[in-house]
N, C-alpha and C positions, 0 to 999 in steps of 0.2 A: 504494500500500500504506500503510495505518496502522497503530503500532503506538501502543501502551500507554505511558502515564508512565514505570508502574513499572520499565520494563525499565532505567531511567538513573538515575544521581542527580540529585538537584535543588540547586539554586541557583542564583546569577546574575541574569542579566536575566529575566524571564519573565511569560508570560501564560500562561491557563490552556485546558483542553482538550483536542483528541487534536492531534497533530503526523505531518508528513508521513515516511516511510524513502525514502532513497536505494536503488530498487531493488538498483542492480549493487553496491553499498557495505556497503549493509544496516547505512549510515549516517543520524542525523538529516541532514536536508536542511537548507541552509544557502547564502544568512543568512540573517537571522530572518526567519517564515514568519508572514502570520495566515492562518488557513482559512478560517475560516468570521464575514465579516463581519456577520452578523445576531447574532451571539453571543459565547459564548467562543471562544478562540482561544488556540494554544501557541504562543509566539513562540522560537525558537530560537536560540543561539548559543554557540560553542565558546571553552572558558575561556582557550585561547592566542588568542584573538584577541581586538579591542578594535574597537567598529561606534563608530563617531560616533552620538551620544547628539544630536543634532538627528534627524536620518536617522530615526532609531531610532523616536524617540518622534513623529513624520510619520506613517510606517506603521503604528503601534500604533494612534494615535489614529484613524484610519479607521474603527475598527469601536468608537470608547469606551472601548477597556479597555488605556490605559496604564498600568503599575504602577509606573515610577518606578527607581533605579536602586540596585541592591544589587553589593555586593566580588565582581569576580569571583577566584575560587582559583587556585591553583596545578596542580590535575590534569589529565591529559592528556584526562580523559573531558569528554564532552558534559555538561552543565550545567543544570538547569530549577528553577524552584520549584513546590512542589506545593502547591495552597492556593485558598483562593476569591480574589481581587481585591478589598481592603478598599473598599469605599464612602463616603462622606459626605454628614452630614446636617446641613445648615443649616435652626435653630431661627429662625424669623422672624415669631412672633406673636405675640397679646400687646395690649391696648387703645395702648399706648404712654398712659397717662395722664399722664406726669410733663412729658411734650414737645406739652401740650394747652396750647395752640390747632393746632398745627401736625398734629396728626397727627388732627384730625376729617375731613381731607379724602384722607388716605393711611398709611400705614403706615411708620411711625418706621423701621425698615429701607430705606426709598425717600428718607429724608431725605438732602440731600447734607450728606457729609463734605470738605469744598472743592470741589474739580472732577468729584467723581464719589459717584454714589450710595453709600451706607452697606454694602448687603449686596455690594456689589464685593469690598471688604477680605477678609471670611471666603471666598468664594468662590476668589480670587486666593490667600489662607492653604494651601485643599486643592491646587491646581491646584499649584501649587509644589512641594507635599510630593507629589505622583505620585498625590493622589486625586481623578480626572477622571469616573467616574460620581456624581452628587452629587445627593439629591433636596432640596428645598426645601420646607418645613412651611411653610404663613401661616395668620391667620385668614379667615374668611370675607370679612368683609367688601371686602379690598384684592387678594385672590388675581390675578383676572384682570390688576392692573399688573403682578404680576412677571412672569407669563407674556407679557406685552407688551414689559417690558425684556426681563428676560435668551429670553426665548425655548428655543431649542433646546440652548442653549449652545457652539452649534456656533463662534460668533463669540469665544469664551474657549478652543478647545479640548478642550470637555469636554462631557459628555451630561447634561442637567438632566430630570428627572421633579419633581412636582409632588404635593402631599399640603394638606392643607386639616383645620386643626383644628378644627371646627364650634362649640364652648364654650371659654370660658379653662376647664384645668384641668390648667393644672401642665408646666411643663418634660418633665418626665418623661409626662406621657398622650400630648404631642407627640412625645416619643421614639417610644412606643406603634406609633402609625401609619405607620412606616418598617420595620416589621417582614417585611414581604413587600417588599420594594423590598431589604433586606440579605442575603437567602437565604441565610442559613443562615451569612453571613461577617462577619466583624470590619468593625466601623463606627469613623469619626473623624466625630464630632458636635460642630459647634461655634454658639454662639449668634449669631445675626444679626446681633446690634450691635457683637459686641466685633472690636477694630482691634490687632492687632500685629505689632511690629514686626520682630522675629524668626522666621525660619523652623520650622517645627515637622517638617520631613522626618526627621531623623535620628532624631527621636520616633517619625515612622513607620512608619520599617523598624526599630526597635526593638521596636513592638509586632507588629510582624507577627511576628520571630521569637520572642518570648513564648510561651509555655505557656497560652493564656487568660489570664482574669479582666480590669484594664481596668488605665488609665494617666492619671494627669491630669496636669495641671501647675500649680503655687505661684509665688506672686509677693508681693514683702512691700510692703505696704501702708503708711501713715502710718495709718491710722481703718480697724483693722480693726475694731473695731462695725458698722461697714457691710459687712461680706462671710460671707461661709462661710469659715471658718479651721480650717485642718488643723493637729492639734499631730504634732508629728514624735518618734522616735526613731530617730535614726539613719539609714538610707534604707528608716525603715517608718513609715508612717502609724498611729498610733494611735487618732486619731480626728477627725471634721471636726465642727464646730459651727455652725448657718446663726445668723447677726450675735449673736454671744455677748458679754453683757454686760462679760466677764472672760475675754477670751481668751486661752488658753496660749501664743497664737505671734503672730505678724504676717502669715502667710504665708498669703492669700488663695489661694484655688481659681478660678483663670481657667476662665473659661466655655468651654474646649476640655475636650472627653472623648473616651478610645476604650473601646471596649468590645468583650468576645468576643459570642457569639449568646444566652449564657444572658440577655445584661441585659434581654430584650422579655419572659423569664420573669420576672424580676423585679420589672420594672413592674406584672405584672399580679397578684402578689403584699403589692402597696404599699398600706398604706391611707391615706386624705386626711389633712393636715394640718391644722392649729386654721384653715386658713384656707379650707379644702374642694378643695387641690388635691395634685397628687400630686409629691414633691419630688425635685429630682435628689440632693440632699445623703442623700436616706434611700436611694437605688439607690449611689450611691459609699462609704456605709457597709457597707452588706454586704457590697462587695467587701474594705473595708478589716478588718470581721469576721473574710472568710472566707481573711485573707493573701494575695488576691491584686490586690490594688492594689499599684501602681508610681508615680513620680512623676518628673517633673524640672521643676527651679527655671527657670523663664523669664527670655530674657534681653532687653533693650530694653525699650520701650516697649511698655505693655500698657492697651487705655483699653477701657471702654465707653462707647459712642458716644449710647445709649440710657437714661443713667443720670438726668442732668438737661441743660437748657441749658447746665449750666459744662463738662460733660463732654462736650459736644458740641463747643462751642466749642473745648477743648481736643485734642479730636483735631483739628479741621479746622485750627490753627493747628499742631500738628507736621506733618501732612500736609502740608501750604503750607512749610513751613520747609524739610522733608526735600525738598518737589523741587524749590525755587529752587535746594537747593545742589547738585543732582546736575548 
């Protein structure tokens, strides 16, 4: 017998889909269930008890769609979240001109950051925070290596699909083409190169329970001239500037974004910039227009790997540092 979401409250642990009844109980069935391995899936569990969170997330992963791990409460009832399973999209294309010579023969995202390739980082960033279906944008010309490294993703624990940006044109056109890959659910988009060092999980059950609109994150800079700089009031964004001569803040917009479903309408509302492409800085304005941008200050190290040789250098030598001392 199956029944309905709606008959429960939701939170907790959960995946999505229909869930199995205890005939003779005309209880959810327990412990957590997935049905239907080609797809979505209700994963179930009751708020007085507590599943081992390895366990947990074994079983989930089986069919892709681990969500990660939210409070469970205090009531006696059965427990679900109702919602899509947020996605991730790593941005990974791009001539890489600034890291030429090196990247005439592969894609500045395949460069190693000490022992391990560049796009690991972001990939390793969602996987952490419970976002395991993840598709990957590259350009044209380097596509089939990533599909050669990362593969299936099955070797990370996660499910990788694959999109292919055909012209440079902008952060934001790359956004564009993940738009049937997100169906219809909340995305954490983050850029290929950038490496950090703190966790972003607690960002992303934060936006899940959000009301829409999107969530970035600040980070303060020595030379903000070189970044997109958000001026703040208070815990509201008032506005963001892409490398402003005279910038009101210091607080750099790290290349991690999430976003509700309207932002693929939005992109496709955008017109080109002086430069002919379509900018992530003018889709993070609207949000911050239309009140509902959210933010939080990053904490650790935050490098783009992609920026120049010095910045390269420079993650691979904290990366080297941080695991001789672990």
């Amino acid at each position: 017998m199956v029944a309905v979401a709606r008959d429960y409250e939701f939170r907790g642990w959960c995946m999505v889909g229909p869930f199995p009844i205890n005939e003779s109980t005309s209880e959810p069935a327990s412990p957590p269930v997935c049905l239907d391995p080609a797809g979505s899936c209700y994963t179930i569990c009751r708020l007085d008890q507590r599943y081992d969170i390895a366990a947990f997330s074994a079983k989930s992963r089986q069919s892709g769609h681990f969500l990660g791990r939210r409070p469970l409460g205090r009531s006696p009832a059965y427990s679900f979240h109702l919602g899509r399973i947020m996605k991730g999209i790593i941005l990974a294309g791009g001539t890489g001109s600034r890291l030429s010579p090196l990247t005439k023969v592969t894609n500045k995202h395949l460069l190693p950051v000490y022992d391990r390739p560049m796009i690991y980082f972001p990939i390793q960033t969602l996987i952490n925070a419970g976002v395991t279906e993840i598709m990957i944008i590259s350009g044209k010309g380097h596509a089939g290596q990533f599909l050669e490294l990362l593969q299936s993703g099955k070797e990370f624990g996660a499910r990788f699909s694959y999109g292919v940006q055909e012209e440079a044109g902008g952060i934001a056109q790359a956004l564009a083409l993940a738009e049937d890959f997100a169906d219809g659910g909340k995305v954490a988009v983050i850029l290929g190169d950038n490496i950090l060092e703190a966790s972003i999980a607690s960002a992303v059950q934060a936006f899940e329970r959000q009301d829409g609109g999107a969530k970035i994150f600040l980070k303060e800079v020595d030379t903000p001239q070189s970044f997109g700089i958000a001026e703040v009031d208070g815990d509201r964004i008032v506005s963001i500037v892409e490398k402003p001569k005279e910038p009101k803040s210091k607080l750099a917009v790290v290349g991690v974004y999430m976003y509700d479903a309207t932002v693929f309408d939005v992109v496709k509302h955008l017109k080109p910039s002086a430069r002919g492409e379509l900018e992530i800085t003018d889709v993070n304005n609207h949000y911050v227009q239309a009140g509902t941008m959210t933010f939080e200050t990053l904490s650790g190290f935050w490098g783009d790997g992609g920026e120049s040789f010095d910045s390269l250098l420079k993650a691979s030598t904290l990366v080297a540092s941080k695991k001789k001392a672990a």
